[in-house]
N, C-alpha and C positions, 0 to 999 in steps of 0.2 A: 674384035672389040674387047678393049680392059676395064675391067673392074675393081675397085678397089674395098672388100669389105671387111670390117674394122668391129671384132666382137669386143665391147667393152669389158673391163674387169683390172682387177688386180694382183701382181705376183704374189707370189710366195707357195709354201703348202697349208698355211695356214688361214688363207683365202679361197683354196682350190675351188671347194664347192658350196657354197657361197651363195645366197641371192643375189650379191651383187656381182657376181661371175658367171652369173647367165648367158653372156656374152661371149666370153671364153671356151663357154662347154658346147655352143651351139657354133662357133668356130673351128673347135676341135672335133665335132663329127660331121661338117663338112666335108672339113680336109680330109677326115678319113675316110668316108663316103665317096671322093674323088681320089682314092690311093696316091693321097699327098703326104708331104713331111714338114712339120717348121725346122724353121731354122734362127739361131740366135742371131739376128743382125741389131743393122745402127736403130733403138727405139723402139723394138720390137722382133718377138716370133713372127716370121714371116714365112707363108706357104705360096709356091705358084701353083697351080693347079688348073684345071683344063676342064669345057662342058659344054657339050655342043657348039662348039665353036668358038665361044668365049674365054676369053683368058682371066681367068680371077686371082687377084692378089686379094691374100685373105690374113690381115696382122693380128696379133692379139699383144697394144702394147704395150713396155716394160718402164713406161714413167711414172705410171699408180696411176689410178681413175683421174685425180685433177689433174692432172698435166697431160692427159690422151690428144688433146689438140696437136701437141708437139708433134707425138709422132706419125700422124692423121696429117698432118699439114707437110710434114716431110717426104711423106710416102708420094701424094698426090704431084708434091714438085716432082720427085725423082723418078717417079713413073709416070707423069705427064697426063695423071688421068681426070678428068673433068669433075667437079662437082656434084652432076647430075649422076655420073655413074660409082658414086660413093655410097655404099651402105652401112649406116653404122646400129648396130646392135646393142639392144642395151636393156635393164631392166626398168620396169616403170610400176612406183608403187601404186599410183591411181587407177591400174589396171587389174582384174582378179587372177588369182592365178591360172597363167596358162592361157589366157584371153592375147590375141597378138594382133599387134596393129600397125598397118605400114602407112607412112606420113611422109610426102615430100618437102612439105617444111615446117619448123613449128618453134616454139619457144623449148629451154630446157627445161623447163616446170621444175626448176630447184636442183635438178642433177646438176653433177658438180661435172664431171665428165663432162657430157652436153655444153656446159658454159663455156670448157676449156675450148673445146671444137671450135663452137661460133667466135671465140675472142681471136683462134688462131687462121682460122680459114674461112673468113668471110662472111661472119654472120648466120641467119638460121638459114637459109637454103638449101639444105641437104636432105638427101633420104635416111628416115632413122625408122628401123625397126624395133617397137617396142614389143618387150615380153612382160606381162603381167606377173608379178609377184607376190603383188593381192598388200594390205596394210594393218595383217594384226598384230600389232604392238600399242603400247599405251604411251601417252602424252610422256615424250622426253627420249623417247625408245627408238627412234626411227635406226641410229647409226647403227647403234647394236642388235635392229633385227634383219638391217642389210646385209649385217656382215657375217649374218648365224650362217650354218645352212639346213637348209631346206627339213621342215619337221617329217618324223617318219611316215605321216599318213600323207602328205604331198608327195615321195619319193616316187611309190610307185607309178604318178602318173606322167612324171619327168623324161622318161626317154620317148615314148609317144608323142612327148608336144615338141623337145630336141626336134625328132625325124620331121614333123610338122614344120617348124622352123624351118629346117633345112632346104625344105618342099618349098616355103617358101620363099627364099634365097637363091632357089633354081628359078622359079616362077620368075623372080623379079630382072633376075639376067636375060632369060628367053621372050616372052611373052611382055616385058614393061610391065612399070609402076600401077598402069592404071589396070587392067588385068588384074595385075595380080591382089591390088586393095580390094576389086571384088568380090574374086575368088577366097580371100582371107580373112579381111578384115571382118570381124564379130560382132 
């Protein structure tokens, strides 16, 4: 069985760590948690990698957050992999930090990413895993506190809720959606 899961974010170093590359970072210790490697391909970093029997394509991609459908919709033609077995990863300010929720379909509630998804691949039917990044910023503040990163008294709880993440991105390949919302959701 394949999978295709899609940590949102965007390039550069100047994004790396980032609220809004929550995505990214929880893709990148996947992969390395399953002693994978990206690779620069067409629309994205892309890792194969292996887990109990599952094959997971895992992108992190390279068209900036609004245009993520492009390479989400690319992937899924060229690896032929279904909708339902699409995970996409993303930060969600209505959530508190660290708070994670798996949804098999929903609106983009203003993510710009999310929009580009549903405009490119069929509307909201997908599985998206939200990571809360919590919403203190003041009125007019949103872009520029998605694109901070993370304050130093957040930092330290960052790689425990990462591994958490991960945990449940394993959950969601072995055991299904509905599982693993139990098991997780907050």
């Amino acid at each position: 069985m394949k999978y295709l899961i899609v940590g949102l974010g965007n390039i550069g170093p100047e994004y790396a760590y980032t609220r809004h590359n929550i995505g990214f970072m929880i893709a990148d210790e996947l992969v390395k948690q399953l002693e994978g490697t990206f690779s620069n391909t067409r629309l994205a970093y892309h890792a194969e990698v292996g887990f109990k029997g599952r094959k997971l394509h895992v992108i992190k991609p390279t068209t900036y957050m609004n245009l993520s459908g492009k390479a989400v919709n690319y992937y899924m033609q060229e690896l032929r992999i279904p909708i339902e077995n699409v995970l996409v990863i993303v930060d969600d300010l209505a959530l508190p930090l660290g708070k994670l929720r798996l949804k098999l379909q929903g609106s983009s509630a203003g993510h710009n990413g999310l929009r580009s998804i549903e405009g490119l691949c069929g509307g909201q039917g997908y599985p998206r895993f939200r990571f809360g990044i919590s919403d203190n910023f003041g009125r007019g503040q949103q872009a520029d506190y998605v694109l901070a990163p993370f304050d130093k008294d957040e930092l330290p709880e960052l790689p425990a809720l990462i591994d958490k993440s991960v945990e449940l991105i394993k959950s969601f390949v072995t055991v299904g959606p509905a599982k693993t919302m139990t098991a997780f959701n907050q």
